[in-house]
C-alpha positions as CSV (number, residue, x, y, z in Angstrom):
1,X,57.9,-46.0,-9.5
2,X,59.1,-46.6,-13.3
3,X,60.2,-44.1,-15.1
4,X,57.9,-44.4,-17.7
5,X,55.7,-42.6,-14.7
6,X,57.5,-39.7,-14.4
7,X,55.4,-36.2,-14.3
8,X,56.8,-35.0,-17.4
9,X,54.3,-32.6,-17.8
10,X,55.2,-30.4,-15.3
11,X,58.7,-31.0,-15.9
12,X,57.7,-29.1,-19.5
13,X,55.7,-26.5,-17.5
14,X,58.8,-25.9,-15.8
15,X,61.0,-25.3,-18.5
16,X,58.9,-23.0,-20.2
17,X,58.5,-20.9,-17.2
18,X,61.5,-18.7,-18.1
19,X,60.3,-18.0,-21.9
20,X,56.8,-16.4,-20.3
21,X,58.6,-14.4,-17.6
22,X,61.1,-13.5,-20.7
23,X,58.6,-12.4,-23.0
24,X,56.3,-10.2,-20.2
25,X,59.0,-8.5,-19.2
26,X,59.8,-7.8,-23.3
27,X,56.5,-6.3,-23.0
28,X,56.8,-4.1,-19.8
29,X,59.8,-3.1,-21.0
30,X,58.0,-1.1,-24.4
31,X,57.6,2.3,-24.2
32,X,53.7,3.3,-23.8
33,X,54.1,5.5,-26.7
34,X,56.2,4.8,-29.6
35,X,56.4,7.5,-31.7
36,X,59.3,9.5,-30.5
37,X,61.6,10.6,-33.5
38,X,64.5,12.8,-33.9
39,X,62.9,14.6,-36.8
40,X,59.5,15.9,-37.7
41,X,59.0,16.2,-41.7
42,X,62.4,18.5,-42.5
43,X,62.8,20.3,-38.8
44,X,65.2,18.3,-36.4
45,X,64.2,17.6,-33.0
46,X,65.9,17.7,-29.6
47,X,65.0,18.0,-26.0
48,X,62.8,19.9,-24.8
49,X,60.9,19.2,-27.9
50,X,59.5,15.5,-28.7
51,X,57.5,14.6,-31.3
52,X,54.7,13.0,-29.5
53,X,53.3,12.6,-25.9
54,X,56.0,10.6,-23.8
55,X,58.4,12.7,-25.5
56,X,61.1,15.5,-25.2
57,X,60.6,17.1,-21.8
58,X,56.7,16.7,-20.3
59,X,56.6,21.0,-20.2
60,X,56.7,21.7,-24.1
61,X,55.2,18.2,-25.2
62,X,51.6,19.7,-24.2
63,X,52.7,22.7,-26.8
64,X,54.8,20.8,-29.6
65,X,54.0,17.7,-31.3
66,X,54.3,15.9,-35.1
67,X,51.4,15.3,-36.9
68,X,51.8,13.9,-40.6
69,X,55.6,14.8,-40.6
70,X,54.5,18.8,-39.4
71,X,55.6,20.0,-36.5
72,X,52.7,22.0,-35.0
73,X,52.3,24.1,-32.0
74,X,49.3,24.5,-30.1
75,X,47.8,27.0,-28.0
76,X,44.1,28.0,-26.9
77,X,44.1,30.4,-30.1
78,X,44.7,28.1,-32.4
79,X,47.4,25.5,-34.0
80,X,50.3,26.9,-35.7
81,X,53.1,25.5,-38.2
82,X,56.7,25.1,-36.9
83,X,58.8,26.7,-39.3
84,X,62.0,26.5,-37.7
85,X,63.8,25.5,-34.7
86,X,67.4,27.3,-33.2
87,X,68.7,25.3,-31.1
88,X,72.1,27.9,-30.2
89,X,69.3,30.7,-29.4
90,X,66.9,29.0,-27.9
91,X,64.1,30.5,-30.1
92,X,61.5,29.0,-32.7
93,X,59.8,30.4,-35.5
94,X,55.7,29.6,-35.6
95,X,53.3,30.7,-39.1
96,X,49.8,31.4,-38.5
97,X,47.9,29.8,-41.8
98,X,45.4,32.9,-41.0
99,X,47.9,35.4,-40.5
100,X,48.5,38.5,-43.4
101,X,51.8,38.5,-45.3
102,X,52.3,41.0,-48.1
103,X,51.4,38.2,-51.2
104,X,48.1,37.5,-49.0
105,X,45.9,39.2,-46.4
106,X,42.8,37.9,-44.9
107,X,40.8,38.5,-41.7
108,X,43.3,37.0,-38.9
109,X,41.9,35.0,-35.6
110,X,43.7,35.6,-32.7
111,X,47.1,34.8,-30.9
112,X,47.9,34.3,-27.3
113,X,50.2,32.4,-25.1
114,X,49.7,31.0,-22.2
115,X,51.8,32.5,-19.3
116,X,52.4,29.3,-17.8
117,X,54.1,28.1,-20.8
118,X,57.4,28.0,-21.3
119,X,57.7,30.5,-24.2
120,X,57.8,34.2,-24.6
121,X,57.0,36.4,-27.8
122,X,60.3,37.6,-29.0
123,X,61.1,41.4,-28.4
124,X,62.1,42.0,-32.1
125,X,58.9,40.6,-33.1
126,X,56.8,43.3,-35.0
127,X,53.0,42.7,-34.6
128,X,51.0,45.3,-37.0
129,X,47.4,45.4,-36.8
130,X,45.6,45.8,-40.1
131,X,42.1,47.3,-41.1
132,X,41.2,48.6,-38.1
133,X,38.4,50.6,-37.0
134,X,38.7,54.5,-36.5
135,X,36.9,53.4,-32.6
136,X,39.9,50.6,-32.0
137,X,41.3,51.5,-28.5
138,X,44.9,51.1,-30.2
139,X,44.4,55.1,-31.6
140,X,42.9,56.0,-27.7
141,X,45.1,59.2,-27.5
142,X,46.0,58.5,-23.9
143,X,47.6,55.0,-24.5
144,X,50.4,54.8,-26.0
145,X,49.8,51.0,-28.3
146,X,51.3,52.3,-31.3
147,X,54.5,52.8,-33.2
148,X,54.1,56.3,-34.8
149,X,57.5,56.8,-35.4
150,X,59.6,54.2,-36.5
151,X,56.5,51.4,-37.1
152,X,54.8,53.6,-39.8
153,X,57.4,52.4,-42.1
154,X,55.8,49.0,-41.8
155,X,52.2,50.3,-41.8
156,X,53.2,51.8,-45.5
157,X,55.0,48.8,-46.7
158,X,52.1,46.4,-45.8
159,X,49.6,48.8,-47.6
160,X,51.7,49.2,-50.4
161,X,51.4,45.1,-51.1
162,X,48.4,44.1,-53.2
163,X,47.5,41.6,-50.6
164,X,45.6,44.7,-48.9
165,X,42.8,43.6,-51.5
166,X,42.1,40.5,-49.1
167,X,41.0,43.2,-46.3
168,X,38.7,45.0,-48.6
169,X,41.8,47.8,-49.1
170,X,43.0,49.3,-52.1
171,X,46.8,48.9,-52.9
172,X,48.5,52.1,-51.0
173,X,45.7,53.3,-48.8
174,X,45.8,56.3,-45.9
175,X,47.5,54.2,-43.1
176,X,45.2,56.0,-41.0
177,X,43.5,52.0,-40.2
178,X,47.0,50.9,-39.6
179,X,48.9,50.0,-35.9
180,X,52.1,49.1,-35.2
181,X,51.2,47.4,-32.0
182,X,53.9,48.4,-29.2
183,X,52.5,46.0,-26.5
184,X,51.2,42.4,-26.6
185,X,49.7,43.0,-22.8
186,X,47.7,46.5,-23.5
187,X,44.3,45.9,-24.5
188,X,45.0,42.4,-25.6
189,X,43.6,39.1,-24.4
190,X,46.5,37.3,-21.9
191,X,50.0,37.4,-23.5
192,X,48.8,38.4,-27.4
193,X,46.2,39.5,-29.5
194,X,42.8,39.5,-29.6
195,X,41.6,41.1,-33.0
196,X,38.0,41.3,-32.2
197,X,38.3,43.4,-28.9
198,X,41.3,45.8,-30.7
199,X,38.7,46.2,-33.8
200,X,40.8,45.0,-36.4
201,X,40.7,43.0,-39.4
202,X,44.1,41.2,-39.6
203,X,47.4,41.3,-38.4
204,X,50.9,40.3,-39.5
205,X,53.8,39.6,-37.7
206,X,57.6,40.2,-39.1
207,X,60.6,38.7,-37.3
208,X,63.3,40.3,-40.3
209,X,63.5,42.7,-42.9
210,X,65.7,40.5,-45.2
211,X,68.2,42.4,-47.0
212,X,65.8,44.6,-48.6
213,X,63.9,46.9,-45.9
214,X,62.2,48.7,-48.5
215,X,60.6,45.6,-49.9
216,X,58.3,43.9,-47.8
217,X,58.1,41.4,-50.2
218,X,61.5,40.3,-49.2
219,X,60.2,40.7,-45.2
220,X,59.9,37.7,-43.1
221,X,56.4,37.0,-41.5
222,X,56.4,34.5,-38.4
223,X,56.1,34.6,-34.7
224,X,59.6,34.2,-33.3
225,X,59.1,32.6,-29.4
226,X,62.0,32.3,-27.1
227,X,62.0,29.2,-24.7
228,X,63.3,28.1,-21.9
229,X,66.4,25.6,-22.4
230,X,65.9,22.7,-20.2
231,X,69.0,21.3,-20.9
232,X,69.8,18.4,-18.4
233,X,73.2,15.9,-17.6
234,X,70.6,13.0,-17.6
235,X,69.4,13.7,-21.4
236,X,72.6,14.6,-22.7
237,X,74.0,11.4,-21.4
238,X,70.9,9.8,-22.7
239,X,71.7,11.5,-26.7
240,X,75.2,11.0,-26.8
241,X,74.1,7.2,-26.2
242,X,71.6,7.0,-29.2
243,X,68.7,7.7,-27.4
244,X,65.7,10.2,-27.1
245,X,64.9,12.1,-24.0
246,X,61.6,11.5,-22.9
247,X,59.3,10.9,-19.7
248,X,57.0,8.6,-18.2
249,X,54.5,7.6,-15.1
250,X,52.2,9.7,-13.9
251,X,55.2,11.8,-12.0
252,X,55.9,12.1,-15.9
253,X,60.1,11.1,-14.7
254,X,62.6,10.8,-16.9
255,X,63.2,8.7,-19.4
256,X,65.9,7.3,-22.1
257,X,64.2,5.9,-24.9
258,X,66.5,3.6,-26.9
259,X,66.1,3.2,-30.4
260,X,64.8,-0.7,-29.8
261,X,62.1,0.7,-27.8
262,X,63.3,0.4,-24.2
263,X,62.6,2.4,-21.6
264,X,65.4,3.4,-19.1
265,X,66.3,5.5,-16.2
266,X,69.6,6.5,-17.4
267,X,71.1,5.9,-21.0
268,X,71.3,2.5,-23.1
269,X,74.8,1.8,-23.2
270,X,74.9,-2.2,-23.0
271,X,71.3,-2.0,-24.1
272,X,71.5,-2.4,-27.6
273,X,70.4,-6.0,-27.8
274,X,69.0,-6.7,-24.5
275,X,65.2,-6.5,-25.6
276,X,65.6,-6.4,-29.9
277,X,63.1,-7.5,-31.4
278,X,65.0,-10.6,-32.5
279,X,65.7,-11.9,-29.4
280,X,62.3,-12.9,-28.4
281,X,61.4,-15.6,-31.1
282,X,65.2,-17.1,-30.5
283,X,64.4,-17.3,-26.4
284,X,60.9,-19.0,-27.9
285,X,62.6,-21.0,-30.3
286,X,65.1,-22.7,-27.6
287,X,62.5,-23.0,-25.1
288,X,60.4,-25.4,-27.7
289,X,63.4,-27.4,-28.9
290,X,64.3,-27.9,-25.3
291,X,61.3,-29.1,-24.9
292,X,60.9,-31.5,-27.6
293,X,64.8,-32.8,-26.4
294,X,63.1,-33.3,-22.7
295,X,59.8,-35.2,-24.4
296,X,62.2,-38.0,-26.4
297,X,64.2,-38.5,-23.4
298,X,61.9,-39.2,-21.1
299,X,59.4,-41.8,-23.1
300,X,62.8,-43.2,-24.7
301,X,63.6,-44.8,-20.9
């Protein structure tokens, strides 16, 4: 046979074998989700958190997530702001849009947690309840729900603000429809509030007094939540190599995402360049000049 005869068509196929089997595996290698980020408008984020499904650890992602650069967290009450994140206690700070502060009082929804989740509501946490009916069962004489002692300082603070106008209160009213609520379990619905079975208007919750406890301007209103650290050797290895702790599968398993996209079991140490973006179109770009080389040699016999 001459060698003008020879099958170089599948002598092409053949070469550009490697450059499909290149690219799919470019593809496989991607992580399903693509939004993980180490920072959510002006919070930092770290394992346990993420900022999207697929990331941070598979336990809070279903709580915390970032939508339009704000970190939100969700429950069956509602969707709250992230204020704030400590890392070193282990706690975060969430603000209820509906909740009262002293500038601005308004009829409140509810808050709950769930007790599967991995957060608790903060012992220093002061929840008062505001407006609330003389028939609420938080004055029922044989319970004891609320802060007399102590919490009435609260109670006259909160009244003393002008926001009280929002709950159809005048500025320093009897605090007789005031409750600084001692329990979270008591009459209320799973691990929090719910307003319309206490038979109040609003509520507000204060996690400091500032440097000013006689000013509740000064006071500061959020939920503070304690967590549970997840901390793992398989994610710290995974940071201190530039990538993001996440998960993946159905199993939800570990997962290092590197900052090209990959997906690993480990870290991505040596894994800098291995899939990048540019790599791709130079693979393709070899594969065609190849090729072209194989084409003139062959007819040029």
């Amino acid at each position: 046979m001459s060698s003008s005869s020879t099958p170089w068509p599948l002598i092409l196929i053949f070469f550009s074998l490697p450059l499909v089997h290149s690219r799919s595996d470019i593809v496989r290698a991607m992580p399903p989700n693509g939004t993980c980020s180490d920072v959510c408008g002006n919070i930092t984020v770290k394992f346990p958190f993420g900022t999207g499904f697929g990331c941070g650890h598979p336990d809070f992602a279903r709580y915390v997530k970032c939508s339009s650069g704000t970190l939100q967290f969700s429950t069956l009450t509602g969707i709250y702001t992230v204020a704030s994140i400590d890392y070193s206690s282990s706690t975060i700070i969430v603000n209820d849009p509906l909740m009262s502060t002293c500038t601005s009082m308004q009829n409140s929804g509810s808050f709950s947690l769930d007790r599967a989740s991995p957060f608790t509501i903060m012992a220093d946490d002061v929840f008062v309840l505001l407006g609330c009916s003389t028939t609420s069962p938080v004055f029922d004489l044989n319970e004891d729900l609320c802060d007399t002692g102590s919490g009435s300082h609260a109670c006259r603070g909160l009244y003393s603000c002008k926001g009280v106008t929002g709950i159809g209160l005048d500025p320093n009213a009897p605090t007789s429809t005031c409750c600084v609520y001692n329990s979270l379990d008591g009459v209320g619905s799973g691990y929090g509030l719910d307003l319309p079975k206490l038979q109040c208007s609003s509520y507000a919750s204060i996690y400091g007094l500032g440097d000013d406890e006689g000013d509740p301007m000064k006071w500061k209103f959020g939920i503070s939540l304690q967590y549970n650290s997840s901390d793992s050797d398989a994610c710290k290895d995974c940071e201190a190599s530039g990538g993001l702790c996440g998960f993946t599968g159905l199993d939800e398993s570990f997962a290092c995402i590197c900052q090209n996209g990959v997906n690993t079991t480990t870290n991505c140490f040596g894994r800098g360049y291995a899939w990048s973006g540019t790599w791709g179109p130079k693979i393709q770009t070899k594969m065609s000049i190849a090729g072209l080389l194989l084409w003139w040699m062959v007819f040029s016999v």
